[in-house]
N, CA, C and O atoms as a Tripos MOL2 file, in Angstrom:
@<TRIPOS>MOLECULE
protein
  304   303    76     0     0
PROTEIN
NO_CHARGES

@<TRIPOS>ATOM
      1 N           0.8360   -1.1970    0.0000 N.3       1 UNK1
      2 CA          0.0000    0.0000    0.0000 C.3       1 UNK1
      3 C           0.8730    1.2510    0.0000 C.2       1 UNK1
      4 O           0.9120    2.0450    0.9400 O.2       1 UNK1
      5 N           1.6300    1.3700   -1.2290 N.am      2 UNK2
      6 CA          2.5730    2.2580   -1.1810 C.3       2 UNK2
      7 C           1.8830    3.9610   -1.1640 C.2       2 UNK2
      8 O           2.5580    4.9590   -0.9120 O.2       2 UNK2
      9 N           0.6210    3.9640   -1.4490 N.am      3 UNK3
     10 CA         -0.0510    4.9730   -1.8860 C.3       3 UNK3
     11 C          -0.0720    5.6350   -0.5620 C.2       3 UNK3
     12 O           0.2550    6.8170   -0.4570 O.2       3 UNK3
     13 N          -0.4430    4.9240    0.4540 N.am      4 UNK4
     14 CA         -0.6210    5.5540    1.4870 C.3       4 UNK4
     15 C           0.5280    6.0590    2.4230 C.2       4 UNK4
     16 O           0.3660    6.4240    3.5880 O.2       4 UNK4
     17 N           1.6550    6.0280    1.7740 N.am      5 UNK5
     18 CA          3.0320    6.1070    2.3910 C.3       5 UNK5
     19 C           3.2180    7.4890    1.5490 C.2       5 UNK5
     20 O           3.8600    8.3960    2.0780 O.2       5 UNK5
     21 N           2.7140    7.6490    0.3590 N.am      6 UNK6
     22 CA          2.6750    8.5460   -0.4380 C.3       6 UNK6
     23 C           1.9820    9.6220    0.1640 C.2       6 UNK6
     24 O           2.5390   10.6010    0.6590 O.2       6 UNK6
     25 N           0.9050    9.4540    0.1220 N.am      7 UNK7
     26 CA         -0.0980   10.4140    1.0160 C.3       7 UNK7
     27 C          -0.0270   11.2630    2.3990 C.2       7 UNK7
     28 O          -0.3180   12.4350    2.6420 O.2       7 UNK7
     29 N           0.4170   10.3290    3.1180 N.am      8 UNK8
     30 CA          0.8970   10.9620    4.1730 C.3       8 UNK8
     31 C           2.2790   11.7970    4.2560 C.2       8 UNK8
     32 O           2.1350   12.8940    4.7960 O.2       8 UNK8
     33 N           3.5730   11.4960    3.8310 N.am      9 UNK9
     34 CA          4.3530   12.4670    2.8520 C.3       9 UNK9
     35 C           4.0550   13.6830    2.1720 C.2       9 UNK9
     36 O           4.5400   14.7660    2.4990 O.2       9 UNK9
     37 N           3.1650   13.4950    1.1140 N.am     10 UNK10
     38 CA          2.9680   14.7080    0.8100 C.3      10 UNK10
     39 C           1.6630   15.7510    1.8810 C.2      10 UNK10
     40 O           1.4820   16.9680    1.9240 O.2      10 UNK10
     41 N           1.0560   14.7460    2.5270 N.am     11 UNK11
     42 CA          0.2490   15.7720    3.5830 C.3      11 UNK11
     43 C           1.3920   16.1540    4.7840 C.2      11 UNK11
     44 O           1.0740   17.2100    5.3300 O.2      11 UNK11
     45 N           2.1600   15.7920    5.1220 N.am     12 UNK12
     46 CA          3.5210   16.0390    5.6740 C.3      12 UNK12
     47 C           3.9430   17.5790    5.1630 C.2      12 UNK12
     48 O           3.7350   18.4070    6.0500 O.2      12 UNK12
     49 N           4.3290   17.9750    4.2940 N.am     13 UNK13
     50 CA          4.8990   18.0880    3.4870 C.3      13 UNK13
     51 C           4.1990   19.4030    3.2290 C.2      13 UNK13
     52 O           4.7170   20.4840    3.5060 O.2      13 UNK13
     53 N           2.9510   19.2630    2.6660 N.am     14 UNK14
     54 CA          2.2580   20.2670    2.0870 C.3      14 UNK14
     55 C           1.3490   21.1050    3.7660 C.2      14 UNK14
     56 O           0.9020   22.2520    3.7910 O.2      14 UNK14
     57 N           1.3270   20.3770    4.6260 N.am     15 UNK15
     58 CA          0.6790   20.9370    5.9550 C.3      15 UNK15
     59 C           1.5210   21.7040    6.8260 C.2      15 UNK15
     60 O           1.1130   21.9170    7.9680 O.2      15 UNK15
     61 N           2.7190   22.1860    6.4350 N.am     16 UNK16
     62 CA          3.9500   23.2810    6.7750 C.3      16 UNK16
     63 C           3.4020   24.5020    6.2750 C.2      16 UNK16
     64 O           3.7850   25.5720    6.7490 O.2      16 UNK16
     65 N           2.2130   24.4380    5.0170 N.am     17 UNK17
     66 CA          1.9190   25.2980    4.6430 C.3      17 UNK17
     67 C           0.4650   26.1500    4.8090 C.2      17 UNK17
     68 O           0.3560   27.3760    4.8260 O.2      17 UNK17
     69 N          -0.2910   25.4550    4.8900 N.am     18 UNK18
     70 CA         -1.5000   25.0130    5.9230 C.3      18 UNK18
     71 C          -2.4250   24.0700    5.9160 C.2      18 UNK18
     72 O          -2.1260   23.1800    5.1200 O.2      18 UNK18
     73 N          -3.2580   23.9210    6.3770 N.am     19 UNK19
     74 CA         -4.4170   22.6050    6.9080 C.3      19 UNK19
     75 C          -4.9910   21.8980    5.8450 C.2      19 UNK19
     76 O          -6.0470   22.3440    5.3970 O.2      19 UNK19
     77 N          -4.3530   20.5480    5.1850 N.am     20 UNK20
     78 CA         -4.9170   20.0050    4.3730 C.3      20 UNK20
     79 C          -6.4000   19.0670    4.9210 C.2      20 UNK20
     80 O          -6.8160   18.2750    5.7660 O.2      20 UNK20
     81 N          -6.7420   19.8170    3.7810 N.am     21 UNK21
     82 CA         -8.4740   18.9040    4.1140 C.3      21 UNK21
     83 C          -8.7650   17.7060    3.8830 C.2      21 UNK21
     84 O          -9.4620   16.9500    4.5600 O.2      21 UNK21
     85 N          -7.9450   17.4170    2.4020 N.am     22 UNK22
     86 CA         -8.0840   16.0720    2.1540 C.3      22 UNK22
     87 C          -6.9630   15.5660    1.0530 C.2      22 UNK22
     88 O          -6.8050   16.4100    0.1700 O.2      22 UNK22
     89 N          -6.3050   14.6120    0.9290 N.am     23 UNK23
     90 CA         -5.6280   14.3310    0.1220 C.3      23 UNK23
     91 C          -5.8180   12.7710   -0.8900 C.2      23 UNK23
     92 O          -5.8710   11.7090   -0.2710 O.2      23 UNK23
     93 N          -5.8620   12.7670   -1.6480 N.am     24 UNK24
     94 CA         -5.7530   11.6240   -3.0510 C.3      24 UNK24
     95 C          -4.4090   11.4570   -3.5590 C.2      24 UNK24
     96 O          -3.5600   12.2960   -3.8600 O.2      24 UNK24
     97 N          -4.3970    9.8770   -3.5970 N.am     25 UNK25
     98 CA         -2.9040    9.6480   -4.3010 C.3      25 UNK25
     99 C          -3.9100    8.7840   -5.3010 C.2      25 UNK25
    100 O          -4.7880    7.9990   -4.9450 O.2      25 UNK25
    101 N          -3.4760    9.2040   -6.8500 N.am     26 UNK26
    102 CA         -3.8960    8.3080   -7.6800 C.3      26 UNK26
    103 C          -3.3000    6.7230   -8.3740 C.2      26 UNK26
    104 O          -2.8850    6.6120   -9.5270 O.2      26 UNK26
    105 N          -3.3760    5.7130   -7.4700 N.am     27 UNK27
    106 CA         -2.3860    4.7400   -7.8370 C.3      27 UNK27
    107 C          -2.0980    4.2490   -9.3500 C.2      27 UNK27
    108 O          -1.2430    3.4180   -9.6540 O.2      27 UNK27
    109 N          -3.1270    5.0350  -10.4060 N.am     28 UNK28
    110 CA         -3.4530    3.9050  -11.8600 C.3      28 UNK28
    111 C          -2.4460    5.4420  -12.6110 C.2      28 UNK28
    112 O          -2.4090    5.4900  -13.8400 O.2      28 UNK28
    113 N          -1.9320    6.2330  -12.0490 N.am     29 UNK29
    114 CA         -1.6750    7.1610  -12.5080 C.3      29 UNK29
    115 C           0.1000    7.1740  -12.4790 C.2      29 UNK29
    116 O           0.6730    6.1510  -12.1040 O.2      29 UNK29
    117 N           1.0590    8.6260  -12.9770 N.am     30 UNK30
    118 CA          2.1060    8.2960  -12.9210 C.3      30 UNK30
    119 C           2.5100    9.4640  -12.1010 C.2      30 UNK30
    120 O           3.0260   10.4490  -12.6310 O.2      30 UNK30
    121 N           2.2340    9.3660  -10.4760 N.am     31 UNK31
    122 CA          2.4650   10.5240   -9.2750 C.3      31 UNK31
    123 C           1.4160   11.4000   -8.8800 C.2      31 UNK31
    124 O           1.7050   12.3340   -8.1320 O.2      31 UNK31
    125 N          -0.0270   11.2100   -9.3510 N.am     32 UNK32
    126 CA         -0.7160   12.2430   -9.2380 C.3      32 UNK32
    127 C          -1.2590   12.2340   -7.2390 C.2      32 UNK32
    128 O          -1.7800   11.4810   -6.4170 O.2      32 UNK32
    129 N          -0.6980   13.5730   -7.3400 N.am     33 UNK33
    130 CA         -1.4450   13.7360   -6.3620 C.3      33 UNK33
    131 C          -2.5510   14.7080   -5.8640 C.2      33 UNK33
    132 O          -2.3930   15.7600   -6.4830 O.2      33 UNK33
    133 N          -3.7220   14.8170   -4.9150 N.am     34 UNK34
    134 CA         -4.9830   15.3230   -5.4780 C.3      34 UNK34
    135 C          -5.0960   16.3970   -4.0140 C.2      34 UNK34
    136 O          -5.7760   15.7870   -3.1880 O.2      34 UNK34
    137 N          -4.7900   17.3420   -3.6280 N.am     35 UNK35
    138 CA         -4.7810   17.7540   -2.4690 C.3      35 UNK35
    139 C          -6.0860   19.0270   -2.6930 C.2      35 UNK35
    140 O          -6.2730   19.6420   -3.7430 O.2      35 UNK35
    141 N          -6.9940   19.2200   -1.2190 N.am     36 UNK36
    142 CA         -7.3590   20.3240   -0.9210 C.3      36 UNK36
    143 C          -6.9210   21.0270    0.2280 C.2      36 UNK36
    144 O          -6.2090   20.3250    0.9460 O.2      36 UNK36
    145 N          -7.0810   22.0090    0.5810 N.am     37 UNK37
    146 CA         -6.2100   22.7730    1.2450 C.3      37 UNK37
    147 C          -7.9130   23.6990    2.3170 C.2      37 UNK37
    148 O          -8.8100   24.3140    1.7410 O.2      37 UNK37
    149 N          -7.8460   23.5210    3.5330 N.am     38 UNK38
    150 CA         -8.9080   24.1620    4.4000 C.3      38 UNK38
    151 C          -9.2820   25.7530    3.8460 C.2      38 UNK38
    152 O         -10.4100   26.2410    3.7640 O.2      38 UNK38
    153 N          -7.9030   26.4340    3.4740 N.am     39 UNK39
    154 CA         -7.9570   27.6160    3.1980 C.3      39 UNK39
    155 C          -7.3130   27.7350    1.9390 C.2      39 UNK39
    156 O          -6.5210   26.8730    1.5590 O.2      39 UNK39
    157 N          -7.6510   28.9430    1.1240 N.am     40 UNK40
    158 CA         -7.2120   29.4150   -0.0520 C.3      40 UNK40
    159 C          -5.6420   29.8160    0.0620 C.2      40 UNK40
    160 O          -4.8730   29.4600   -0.8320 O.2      40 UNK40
    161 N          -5.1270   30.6500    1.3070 N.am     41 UNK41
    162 CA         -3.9320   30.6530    1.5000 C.3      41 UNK41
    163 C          -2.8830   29.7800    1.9240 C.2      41 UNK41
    164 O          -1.6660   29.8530    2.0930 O.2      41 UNK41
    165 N          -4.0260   28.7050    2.0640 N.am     42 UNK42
    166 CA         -2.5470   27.5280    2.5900 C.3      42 UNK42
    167 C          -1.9620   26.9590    1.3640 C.2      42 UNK42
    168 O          -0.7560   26.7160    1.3240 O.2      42 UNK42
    169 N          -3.0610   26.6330   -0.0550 N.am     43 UNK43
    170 CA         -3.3980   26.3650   -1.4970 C.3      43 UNK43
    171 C          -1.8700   27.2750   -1.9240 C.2      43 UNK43
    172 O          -0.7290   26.8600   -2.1290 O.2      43 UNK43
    173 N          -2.4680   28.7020   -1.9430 N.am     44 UNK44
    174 CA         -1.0580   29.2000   -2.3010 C.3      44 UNK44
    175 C          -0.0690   29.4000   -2.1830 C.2      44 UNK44
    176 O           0.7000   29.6670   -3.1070 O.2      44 UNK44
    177 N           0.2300   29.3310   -0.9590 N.am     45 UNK45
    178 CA          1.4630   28.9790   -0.3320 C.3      45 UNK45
    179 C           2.3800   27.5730   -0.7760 C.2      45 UNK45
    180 O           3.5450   27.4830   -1.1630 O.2      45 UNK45
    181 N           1.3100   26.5120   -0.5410 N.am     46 UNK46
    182 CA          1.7730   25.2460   -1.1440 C.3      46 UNK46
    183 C           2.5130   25.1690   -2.3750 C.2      46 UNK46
    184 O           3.6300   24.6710   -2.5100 O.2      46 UNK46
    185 N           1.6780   25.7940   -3.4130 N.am     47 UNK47
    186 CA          1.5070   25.8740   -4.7280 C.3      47 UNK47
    187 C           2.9040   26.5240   -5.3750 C.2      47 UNK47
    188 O           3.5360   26.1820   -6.3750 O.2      47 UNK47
    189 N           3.2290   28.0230   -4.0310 N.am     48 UNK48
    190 CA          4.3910   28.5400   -4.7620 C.3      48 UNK48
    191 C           5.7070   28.2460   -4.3240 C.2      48 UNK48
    192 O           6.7330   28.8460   -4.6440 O.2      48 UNK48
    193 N           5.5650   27.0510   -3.3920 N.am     49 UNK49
    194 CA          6.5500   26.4680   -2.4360 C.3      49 UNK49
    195 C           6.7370   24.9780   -3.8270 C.2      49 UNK49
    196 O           7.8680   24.7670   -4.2650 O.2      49 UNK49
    197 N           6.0000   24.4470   -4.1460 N.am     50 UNK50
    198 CA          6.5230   23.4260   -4.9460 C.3      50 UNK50
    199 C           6.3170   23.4120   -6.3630 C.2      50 UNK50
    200 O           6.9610   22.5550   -6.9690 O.2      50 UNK50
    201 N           5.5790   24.1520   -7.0250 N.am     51 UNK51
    202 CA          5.5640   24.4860   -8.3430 C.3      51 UNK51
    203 C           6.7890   24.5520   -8.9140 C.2      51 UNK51
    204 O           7.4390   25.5960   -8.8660 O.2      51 UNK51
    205 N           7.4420   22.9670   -9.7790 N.am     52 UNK52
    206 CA          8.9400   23.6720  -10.2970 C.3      52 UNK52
    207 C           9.8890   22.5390   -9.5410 C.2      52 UNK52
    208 O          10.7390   21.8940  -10.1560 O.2      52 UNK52
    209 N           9.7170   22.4380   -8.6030 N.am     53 UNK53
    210 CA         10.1420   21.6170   -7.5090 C.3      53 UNK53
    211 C          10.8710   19.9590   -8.0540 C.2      53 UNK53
    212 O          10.0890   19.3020   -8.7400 O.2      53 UNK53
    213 N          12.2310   19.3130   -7.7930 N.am     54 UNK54
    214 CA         12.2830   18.5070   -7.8620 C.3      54 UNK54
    215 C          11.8060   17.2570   -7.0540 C.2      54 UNK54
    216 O          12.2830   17.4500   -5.9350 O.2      54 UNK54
    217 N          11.1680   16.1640   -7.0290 N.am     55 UNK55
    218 CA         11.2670   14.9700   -6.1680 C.3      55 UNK55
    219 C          10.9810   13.3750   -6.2800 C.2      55 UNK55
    220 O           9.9330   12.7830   -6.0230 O.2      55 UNK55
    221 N          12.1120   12.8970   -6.6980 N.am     56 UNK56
    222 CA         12.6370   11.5750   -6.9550 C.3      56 UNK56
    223 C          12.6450   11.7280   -8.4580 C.2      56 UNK56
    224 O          11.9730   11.1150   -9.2870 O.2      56 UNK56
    225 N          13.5470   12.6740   -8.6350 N.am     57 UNK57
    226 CA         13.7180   12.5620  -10.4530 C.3      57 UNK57
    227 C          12.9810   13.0650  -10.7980 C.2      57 UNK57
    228 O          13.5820   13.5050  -11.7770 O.2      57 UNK57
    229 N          11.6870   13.6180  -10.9150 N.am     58 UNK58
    230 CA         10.6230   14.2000  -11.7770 C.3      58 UNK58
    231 C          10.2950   15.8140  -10.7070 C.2      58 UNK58
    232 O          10.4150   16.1390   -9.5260 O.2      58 UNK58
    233 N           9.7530   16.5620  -12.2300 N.am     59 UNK59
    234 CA          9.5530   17.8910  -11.3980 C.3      59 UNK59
    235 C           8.3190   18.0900  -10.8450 C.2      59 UNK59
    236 O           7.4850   17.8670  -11.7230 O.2      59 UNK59
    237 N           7.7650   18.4200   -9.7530 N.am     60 UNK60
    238 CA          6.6040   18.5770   -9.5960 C.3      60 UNK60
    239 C           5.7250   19.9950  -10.2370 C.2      60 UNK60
    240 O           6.0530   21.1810  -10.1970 O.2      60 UNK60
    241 N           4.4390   19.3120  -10.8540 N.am     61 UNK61
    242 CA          3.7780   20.1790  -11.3550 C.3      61 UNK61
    243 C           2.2560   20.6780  -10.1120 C.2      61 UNK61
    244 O           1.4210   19.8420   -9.7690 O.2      61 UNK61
    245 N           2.2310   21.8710   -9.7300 N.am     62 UNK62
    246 CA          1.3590   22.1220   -8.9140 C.3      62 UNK62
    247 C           0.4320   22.8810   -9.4340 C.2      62 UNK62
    248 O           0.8740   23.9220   -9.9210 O.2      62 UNK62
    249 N          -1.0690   22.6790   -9.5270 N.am     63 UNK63
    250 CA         -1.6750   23.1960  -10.4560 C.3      63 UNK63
    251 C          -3.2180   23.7650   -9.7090 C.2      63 UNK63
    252 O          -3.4220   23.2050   -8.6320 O.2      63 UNK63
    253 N          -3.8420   24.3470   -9.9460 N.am     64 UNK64
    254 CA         -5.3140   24.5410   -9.2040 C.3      64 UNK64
    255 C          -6.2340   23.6760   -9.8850 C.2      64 UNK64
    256 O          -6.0330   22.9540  -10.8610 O.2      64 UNK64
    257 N          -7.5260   23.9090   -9.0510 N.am     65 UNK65
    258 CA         -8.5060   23.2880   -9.7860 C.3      65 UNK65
    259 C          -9.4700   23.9880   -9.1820 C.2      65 UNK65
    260 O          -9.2300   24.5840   -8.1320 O.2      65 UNK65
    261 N         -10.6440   24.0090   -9.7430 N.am     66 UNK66
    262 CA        -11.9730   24.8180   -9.1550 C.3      66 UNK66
    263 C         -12.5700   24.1060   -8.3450 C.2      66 UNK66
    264 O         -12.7640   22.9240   -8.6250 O.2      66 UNK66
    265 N         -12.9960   24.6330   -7.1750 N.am     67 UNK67
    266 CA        -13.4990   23.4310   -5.7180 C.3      67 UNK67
    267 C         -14.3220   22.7110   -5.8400 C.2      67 UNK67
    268 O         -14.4420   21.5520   -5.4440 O.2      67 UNK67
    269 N         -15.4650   23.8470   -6.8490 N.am     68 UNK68
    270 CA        -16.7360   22.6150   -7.0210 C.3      68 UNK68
    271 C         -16.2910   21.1360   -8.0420 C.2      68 UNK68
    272 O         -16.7370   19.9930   -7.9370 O.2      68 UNK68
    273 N         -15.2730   21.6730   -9.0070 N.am     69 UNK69
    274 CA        -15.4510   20.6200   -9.9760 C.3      69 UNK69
    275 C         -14.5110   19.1530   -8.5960 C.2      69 UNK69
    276 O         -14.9720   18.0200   -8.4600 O.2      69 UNK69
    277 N         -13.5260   19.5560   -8.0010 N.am     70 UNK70
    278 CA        -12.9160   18.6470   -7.0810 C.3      70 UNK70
    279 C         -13.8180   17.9910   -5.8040 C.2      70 UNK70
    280 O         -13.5560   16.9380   -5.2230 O.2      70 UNK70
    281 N         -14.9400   18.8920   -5.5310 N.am     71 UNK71
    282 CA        -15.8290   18.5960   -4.3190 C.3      71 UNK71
    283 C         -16.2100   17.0520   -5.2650 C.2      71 UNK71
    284 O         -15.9630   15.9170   -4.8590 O.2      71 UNK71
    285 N         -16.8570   17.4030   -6.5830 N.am     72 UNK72
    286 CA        -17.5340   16.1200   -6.9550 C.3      72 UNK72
    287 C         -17.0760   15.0220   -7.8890 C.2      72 UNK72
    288 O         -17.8360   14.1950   -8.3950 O.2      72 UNK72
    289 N         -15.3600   15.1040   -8.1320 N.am     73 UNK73
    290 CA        -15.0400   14.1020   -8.6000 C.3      73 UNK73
    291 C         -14.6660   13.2630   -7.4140 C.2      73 UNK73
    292 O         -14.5760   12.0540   -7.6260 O.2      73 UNK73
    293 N         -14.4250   13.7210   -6.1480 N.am     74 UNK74
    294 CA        -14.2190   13.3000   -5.3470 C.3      74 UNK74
    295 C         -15.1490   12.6740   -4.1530 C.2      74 UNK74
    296 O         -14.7400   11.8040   -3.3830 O.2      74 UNK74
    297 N         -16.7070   13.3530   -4.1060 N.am     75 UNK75
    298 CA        -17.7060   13.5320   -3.9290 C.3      75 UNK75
    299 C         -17.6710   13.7200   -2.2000 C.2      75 UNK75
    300 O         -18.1240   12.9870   -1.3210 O.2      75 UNK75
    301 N         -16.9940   14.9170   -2.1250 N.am     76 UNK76
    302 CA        -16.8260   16.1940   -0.8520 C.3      76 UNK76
    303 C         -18.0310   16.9190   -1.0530 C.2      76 UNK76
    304 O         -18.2880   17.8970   -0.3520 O.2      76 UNK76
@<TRIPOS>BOND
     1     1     2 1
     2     2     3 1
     3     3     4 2
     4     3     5 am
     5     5     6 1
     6     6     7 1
     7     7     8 2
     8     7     9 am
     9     9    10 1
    10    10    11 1
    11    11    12 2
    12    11    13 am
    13    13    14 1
    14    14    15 1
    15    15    16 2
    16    15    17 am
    17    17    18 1
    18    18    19 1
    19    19    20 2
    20    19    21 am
    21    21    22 1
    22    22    23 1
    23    23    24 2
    24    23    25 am
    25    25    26 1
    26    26    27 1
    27    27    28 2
    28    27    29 am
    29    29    30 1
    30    30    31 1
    31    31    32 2
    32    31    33 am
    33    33    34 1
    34    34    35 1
    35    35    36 2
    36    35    37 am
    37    37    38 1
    38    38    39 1
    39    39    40 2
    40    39    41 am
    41    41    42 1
    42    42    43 1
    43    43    44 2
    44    43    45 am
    45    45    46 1
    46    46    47 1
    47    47    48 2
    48    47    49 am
    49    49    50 1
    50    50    51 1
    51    51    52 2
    52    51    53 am
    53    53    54 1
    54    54    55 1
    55    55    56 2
    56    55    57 am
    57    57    58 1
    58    58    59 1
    59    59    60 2
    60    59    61 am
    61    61    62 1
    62    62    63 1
    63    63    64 2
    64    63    65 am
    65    65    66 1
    66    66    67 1
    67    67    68 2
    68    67    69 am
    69    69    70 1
    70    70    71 1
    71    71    72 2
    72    71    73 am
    73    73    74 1
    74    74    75 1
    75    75    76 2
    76    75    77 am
    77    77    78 1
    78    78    79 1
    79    79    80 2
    80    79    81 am
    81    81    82 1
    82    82    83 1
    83    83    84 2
    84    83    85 am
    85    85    86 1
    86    86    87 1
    87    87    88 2
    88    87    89 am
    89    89    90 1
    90    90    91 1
    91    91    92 2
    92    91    93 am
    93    93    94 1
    94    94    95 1
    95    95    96 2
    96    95    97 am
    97    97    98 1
    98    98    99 1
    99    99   100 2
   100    99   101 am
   101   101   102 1
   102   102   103 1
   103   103   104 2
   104   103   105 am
   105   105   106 1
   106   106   107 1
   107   107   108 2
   108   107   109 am
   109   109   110 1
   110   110   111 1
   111   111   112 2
   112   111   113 am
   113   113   114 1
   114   114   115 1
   115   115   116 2
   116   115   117 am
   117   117   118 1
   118   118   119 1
   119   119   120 2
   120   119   121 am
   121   121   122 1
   122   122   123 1
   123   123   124 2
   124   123   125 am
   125   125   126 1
   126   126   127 1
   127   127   128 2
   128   127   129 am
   129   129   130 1
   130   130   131 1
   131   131   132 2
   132   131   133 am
   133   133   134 1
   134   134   135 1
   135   135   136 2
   136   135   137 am
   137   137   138 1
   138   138   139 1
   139   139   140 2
   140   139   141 am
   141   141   142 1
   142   142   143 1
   143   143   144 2
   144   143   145 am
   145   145   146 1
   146   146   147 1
   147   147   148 2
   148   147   149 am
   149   149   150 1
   150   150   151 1
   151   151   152 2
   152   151   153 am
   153   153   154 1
   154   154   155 1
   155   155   156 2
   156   155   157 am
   157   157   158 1
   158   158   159 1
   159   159   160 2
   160   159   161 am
   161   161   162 1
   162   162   163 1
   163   163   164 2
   164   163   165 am
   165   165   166 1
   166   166   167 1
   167   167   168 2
   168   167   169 am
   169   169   170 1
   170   170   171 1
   171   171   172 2
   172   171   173 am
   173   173   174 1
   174   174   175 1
   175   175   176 2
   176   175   177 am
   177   177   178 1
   178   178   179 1
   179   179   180 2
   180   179   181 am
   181   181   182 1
   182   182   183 1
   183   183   184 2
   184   183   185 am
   185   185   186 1
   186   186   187 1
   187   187   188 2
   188   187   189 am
   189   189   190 1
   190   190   191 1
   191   191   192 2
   192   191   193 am
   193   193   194 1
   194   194   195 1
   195   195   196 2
   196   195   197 am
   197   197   198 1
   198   198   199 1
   199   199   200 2
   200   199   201 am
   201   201   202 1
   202   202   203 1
   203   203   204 2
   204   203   205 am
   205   205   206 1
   206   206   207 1
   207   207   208 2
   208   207   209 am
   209   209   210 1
   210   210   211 1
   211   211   212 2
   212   211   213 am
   213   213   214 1
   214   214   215 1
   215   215   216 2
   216   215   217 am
   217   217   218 1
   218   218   219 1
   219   219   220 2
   220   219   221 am
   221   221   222 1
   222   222   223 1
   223   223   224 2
   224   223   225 am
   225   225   226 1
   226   226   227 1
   227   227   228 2
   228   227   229 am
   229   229   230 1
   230   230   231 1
   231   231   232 2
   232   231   233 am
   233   233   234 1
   234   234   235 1
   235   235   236 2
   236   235   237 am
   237   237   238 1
   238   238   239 1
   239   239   240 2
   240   239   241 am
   241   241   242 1
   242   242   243 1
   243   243   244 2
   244   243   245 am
   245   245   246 1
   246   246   247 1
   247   247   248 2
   248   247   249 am
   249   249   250 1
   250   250   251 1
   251   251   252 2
   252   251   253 am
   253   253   254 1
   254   254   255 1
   255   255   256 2
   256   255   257 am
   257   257   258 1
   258   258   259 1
   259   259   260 2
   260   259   261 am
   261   261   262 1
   262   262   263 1
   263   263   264 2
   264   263   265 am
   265   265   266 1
   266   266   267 1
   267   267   268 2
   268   267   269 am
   269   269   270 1
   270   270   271 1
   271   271   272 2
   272   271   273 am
   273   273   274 1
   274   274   275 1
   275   275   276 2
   276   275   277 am
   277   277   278 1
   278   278   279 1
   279   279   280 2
   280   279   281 am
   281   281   282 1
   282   282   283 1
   283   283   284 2
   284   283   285 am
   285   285   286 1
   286   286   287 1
   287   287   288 2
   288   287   289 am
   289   289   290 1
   290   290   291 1
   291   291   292 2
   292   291   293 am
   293   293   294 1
   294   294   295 1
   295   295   296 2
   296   295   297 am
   297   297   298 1
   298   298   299 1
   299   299   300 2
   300   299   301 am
   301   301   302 1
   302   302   303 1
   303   303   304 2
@<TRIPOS>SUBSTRUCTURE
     1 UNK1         2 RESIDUE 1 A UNK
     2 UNK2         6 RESIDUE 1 A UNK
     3 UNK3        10 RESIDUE 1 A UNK
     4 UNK4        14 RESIDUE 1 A UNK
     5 UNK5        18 RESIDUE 1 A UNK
     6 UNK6        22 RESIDUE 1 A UNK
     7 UNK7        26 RESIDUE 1 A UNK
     8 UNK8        30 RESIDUE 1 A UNK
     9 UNK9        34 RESIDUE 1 A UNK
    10 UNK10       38 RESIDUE 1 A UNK
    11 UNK11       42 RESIDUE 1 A UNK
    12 UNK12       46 RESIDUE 1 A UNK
    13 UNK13       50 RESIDUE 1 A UNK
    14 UNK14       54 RESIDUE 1 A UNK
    15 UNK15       58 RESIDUE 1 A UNK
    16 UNK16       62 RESIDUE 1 A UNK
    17 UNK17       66 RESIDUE 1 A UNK
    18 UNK18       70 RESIDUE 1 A UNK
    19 UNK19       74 RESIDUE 1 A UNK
    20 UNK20       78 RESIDUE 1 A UNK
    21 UNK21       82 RESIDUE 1 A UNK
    22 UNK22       86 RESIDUE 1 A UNK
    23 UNK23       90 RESIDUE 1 A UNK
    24 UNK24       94 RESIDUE 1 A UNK
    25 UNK25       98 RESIDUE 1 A UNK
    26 UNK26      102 RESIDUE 1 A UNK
    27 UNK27      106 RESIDUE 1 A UNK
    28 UNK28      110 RESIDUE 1 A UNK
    29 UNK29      114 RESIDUE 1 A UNK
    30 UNK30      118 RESIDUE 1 A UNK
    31 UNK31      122 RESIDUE 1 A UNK
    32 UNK32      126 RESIDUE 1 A UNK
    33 UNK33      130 RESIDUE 1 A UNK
    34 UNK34      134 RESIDUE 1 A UNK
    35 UNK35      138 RESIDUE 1 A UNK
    36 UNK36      142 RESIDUE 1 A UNK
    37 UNK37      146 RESIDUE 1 A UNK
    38 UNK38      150 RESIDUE 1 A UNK
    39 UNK39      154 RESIDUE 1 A UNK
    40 UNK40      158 RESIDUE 1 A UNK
    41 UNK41      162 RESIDUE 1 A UNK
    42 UNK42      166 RESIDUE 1 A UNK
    43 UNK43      170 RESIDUE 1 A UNK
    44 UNK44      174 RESIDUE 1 A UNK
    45 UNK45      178 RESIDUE 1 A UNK
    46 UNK46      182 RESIDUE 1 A UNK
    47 UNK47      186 RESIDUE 1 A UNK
    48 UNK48      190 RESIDUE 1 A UNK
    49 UNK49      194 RESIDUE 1 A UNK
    50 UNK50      198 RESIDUE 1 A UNK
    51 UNK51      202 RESIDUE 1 A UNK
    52 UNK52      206 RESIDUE 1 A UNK
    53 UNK53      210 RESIDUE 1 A UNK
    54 UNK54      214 RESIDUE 1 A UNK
    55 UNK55      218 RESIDUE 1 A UNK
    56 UNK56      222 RESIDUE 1 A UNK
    57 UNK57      226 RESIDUE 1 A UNK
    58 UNK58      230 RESIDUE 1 A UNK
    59 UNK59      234 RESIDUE 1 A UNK
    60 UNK60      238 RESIDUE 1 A UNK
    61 UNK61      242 RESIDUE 1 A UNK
    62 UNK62      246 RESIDUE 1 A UNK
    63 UNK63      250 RESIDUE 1 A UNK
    64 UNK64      254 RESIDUE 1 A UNK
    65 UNK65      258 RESIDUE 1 A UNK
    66 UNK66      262 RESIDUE 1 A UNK
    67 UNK67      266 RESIDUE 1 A UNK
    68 UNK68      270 RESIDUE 1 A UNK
    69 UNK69      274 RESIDUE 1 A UNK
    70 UNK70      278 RESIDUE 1 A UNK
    71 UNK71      282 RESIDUE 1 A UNK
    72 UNK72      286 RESIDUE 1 A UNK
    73 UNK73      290 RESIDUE 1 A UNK
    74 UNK74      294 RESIDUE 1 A UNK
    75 UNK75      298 RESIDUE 1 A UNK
    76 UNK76      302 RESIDUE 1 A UNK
């Protein structure tokens, strides 16, 4: 259950910046990870802290998404 070793890492990680609400590791995928953030400023903070970012060989891409469309792929 490597996903969940994943998950907690990057909620590690990304909660220096502020209060993650919820996090998704997509296992069928190649690193995706699916984070919301309690507040809009913790989001950006995150965002301009790893946008660009190396980790384990690949760069991380940090990207937004609109809440409602994430509330219901996720069904928050």
């Amino acid at each position: 259950e490597w996903w969940n070793d994943i998950a907690e890492d990057v909620k590690d990680e990304c909660g220096k910046h502020g209060a993650v609400a919820h996090c998704h590791v997509d296992k069928d995928s190649e690193g995706f990870v699916y984070l919301k953030f309690a507040e809009v400023k913790g989001a950006e903070r995150a965002q301009a802290a790893l946008h660009s970012r190396w980790f384990a060989g690949r760069m991380i891409a940090a990207e937004y998404q609109f809440t409602a469309v994430y509330n219901k792929h996720f069904g928050l």
